[in-house]
C-alpha positions as MATLAB code, in Angstrom:
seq = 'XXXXXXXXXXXXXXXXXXXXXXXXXXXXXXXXXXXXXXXXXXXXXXXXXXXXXXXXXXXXXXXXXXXXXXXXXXXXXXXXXXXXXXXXXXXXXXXXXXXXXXXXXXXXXXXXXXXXXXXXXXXXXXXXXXXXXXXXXXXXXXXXXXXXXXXXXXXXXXXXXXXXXXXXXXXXXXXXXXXXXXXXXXXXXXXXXXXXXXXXXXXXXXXXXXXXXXXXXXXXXXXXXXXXXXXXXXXXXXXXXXXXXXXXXXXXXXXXXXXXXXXXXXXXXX';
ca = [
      18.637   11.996  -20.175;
      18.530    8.714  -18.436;
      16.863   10.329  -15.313;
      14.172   12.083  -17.813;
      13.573    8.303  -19.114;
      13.307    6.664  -16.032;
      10.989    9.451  -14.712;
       8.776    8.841  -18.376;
       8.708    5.226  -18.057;
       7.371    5.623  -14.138;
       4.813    8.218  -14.986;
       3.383    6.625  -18.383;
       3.240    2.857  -16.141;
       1.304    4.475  -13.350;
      -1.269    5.564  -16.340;
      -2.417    1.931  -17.754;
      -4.864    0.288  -15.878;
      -5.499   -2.497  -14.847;
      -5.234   -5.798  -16.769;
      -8.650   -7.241  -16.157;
     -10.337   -3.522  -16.561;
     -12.510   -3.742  -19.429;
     -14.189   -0.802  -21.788;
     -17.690   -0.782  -21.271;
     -19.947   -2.185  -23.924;
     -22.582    0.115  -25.451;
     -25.223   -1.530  -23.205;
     -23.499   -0.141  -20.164;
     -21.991    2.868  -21.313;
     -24.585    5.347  -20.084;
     -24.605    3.661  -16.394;
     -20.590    3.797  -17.015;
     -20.052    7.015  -18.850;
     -18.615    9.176  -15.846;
     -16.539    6.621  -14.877;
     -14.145    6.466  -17.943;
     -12.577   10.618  -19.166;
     -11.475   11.840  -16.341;
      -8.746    9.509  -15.195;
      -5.391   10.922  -14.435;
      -2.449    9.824  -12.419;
       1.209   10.995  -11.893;
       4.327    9.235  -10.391;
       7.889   10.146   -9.670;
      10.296    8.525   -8.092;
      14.398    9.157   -7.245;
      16.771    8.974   -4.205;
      14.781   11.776   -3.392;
      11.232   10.860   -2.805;
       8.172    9.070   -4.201;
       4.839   10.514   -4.166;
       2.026    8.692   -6.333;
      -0.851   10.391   -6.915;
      -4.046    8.918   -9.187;
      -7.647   10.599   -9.649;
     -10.196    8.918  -12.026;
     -14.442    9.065  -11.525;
     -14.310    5.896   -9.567;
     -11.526    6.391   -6.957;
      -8.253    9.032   -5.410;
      -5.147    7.246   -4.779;
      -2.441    8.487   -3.069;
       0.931    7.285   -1.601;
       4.029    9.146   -0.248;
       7.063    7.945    1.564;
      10.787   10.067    1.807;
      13.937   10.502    0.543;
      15.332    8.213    3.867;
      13.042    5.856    2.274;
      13.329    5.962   -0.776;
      17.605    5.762   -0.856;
      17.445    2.239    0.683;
      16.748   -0.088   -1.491;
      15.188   -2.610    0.004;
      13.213   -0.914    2.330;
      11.557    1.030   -1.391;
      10.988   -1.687   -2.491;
       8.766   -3.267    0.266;
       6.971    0.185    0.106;
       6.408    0.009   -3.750;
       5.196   -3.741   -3.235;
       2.594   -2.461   -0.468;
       1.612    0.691   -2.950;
       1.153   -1.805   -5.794;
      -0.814   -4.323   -3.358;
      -2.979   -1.048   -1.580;
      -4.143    0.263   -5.201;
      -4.780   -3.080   -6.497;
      -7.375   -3.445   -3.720;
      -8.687   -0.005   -3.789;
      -9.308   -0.841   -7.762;
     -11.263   -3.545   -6.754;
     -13.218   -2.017   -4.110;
     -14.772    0.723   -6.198;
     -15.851   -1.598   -9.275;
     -17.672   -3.799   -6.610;
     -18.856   -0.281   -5.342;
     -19.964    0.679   -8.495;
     -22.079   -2.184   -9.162;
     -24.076   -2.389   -6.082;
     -24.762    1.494   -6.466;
     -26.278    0.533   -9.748;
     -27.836   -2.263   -8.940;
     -29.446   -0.918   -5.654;
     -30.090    2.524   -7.424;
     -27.921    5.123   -5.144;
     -25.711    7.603   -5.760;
     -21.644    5.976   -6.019;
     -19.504    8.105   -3.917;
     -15.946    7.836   -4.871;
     -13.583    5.987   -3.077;
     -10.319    6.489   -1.678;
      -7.064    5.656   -0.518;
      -3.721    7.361    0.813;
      -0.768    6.695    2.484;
       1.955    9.032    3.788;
       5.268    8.130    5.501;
       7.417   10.489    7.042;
      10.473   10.466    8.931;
      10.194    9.631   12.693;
      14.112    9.696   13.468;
      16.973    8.979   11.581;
      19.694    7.184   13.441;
      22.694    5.851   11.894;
      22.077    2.407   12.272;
      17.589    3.061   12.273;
      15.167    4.152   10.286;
      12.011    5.154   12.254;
       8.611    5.951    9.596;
       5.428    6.770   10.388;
       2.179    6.854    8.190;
      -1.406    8.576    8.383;
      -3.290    6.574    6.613;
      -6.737    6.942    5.139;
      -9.991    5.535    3.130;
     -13.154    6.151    2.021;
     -15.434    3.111    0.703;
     -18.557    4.263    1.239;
     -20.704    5.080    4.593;
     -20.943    8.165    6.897;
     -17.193    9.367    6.594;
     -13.506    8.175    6.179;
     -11.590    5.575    7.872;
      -8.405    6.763    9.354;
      -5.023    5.252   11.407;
      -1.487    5.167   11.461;
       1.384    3.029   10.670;
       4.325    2.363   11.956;
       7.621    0.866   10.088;
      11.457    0.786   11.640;
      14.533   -0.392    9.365;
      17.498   -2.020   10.579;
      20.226   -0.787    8.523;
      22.405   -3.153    9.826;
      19.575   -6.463    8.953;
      18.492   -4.641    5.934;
      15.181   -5.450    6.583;
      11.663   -3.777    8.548;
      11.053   -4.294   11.926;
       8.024   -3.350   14.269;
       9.612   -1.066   17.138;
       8.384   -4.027   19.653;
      10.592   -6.787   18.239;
      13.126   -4.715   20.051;
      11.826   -5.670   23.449;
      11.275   -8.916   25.109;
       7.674   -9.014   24.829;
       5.190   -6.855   23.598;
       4.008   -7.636   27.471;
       7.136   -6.288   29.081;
       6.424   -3.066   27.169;
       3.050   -2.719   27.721;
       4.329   -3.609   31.875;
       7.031   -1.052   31.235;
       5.088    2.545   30.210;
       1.883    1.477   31.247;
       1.137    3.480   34.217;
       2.572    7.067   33.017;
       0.725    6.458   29.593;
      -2.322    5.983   31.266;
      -1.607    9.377   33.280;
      -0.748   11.215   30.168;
      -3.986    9.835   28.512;
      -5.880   10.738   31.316;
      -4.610   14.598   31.190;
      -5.007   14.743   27.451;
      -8.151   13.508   28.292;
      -9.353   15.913   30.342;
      -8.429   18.738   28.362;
     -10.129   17.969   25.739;
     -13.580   16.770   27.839;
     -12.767   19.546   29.691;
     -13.369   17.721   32.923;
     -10.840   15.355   34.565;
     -11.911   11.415   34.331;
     -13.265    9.452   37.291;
     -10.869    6.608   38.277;
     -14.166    4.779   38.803;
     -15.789    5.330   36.070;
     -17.199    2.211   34.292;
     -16.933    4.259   30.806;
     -15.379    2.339   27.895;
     -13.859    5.625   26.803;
     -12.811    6.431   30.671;
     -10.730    3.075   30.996;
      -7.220    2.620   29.960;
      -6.060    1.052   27.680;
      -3.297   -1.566   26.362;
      -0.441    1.286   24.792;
       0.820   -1.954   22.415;
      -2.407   -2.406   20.760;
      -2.088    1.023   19.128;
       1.246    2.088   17.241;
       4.419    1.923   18.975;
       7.119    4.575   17.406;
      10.402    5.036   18.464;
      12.081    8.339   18.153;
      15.265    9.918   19.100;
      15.780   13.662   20.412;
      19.433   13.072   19.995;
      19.885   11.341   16.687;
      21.967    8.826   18.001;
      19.664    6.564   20.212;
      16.236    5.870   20.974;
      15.380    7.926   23.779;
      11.437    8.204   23.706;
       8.329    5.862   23.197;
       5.244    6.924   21.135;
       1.975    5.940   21.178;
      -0.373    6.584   18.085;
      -4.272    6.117   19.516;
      -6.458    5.692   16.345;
     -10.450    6.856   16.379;
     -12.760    5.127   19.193;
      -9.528    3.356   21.012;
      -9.620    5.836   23.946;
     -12.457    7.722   23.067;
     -15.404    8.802   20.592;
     -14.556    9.180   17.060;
     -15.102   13.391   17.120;
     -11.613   13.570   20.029;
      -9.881   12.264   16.871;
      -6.501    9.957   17.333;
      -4.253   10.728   20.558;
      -0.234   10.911   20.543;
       1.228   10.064   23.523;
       4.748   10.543   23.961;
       7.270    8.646   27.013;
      10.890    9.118   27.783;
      12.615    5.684   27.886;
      12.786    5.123   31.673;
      15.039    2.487   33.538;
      12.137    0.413   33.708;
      11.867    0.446   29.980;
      15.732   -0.396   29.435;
      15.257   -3.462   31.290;
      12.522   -4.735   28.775;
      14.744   -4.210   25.828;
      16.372   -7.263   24.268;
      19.945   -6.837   24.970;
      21.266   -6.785   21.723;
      19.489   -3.741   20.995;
      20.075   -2.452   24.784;
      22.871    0.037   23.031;
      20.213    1.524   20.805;
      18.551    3.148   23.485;
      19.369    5.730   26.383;
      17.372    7.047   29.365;
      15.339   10.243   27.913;
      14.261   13.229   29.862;
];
């Protein structure tokens, strides 16, 4: 019974709108009209999962994260504060949007927002997330990237897998050069040609592997052992190659950038 409530109580709250949402008046129902039946939304939420999921005629809201997630605590609650703070501005975003269409006479295209995190690696003292992330506010198509979040159990708080290092420098130093070989190849494939080391090509150049998302992940469970790198939309190429993934074994050379208190969290990977 008292999970049924909770579940009610989460559900029903996800349903009211926003405080300073007002019902049209009758002068601005007909320009409003298709904005106001059709909202729905549903939440749940346990040590299982959450997954939040709101349609009305103005904007689609979504947001996910795990179980992992979603049994610590803290770390759920810094997720439902970033859920709470994403909607609020995707509320926002489509009134504004709303307006100008009418004002400037086009069509409104509805807006939208989602977020997904899923398990990276679960170590016993680390939590590794990831997110794909999306929106759509208007103009020739959607927005998209990805996230990165690690929790220290141990801190009981978020981290950004390079605070682990000494530098976000000594990284970048660290995997540069076989990143920018495995870019190269992936590359290639998809250009189907391989890329001139002299090209002056924005898209032919490397790039810094920090600036895009660092993930750590584990193929033993109990330490870090490899280095991703999340490449979002015209990073290292044109928007229609889509995001690359590169993935690195730690190496020696990467060991010796690690902060040593967090040197035991990691072993050489293959």
């Amino acid at each position: 019974m008292r999970k049924a409530a909770i579940l009610f109580l989460l559900v029903t709250a996800a349903c009211v709108p926003e405080k300073n949402e007002t019902k049209p008046t009758e002068a601005t129902a007909a320009a409003t009209a298709d904005a106001a039946p059709l909202a729905t939304a549903t939440a749940t939420m346990s040590a299982l999962a959450r997954k939040t999921e709101e349609r009305t005629a103005s904007f689609e809201f979504d947001y996910a994260y795990p179980a992992e997630a979603a049994a610590i605590p803290a770390l759920a609650a810094e997720l439902d504060a970033d859920l709470a703070k994403r909607r609020r501005e995707l509320v926002d975003a489509a009134k504004e949007g709303r307006v100008a269409a009418r004002e400037n006479g086009f069509e409104f295209n509805l807006y939208s927002h989602s977020v997904n995190w899923t398990v990276v690696t679960d170590l016993p003292g680390w939590l590794s997330l990831t997110a794909a992330a999306s929106e759509y506010t208007g103009g020739a198509h959607p927005n998209h990237w990805s996230q990165a979040l690690l929790w220290d159990r141990a801190a009981d708080q978020s981290r950004r897998a390079t605070d682990l290092f000494g530098s976000r420098a000594a990284l970048a130093a660290a995997i540069r050069d076989p990143f920018c070989k495995a870019l190269n190849r992936e590359r290639a494939a998809r250009r189907g040609e391989p890329i001139d080391p002299n090209s002056d090509d924005m898209f032919d150049q490397c790039i810094d592997p920090t600036a895009s998302t660092v993930i750590l992940g584990s193929s033993s469970k109990q330490q870090f052992d490899r280095i991703g790198i999340l490449v979002g939309p015209y990073d290292a190429g044109p928007y229609a190659e889509g995001d690359y993934e590169i993935t690195l074994p730690v190496t020696k050379a990467v060991l010796a950038a690690v902060k040593p208190q967090y040197r035991s969290v990691f072993a050489l990977g293959r």
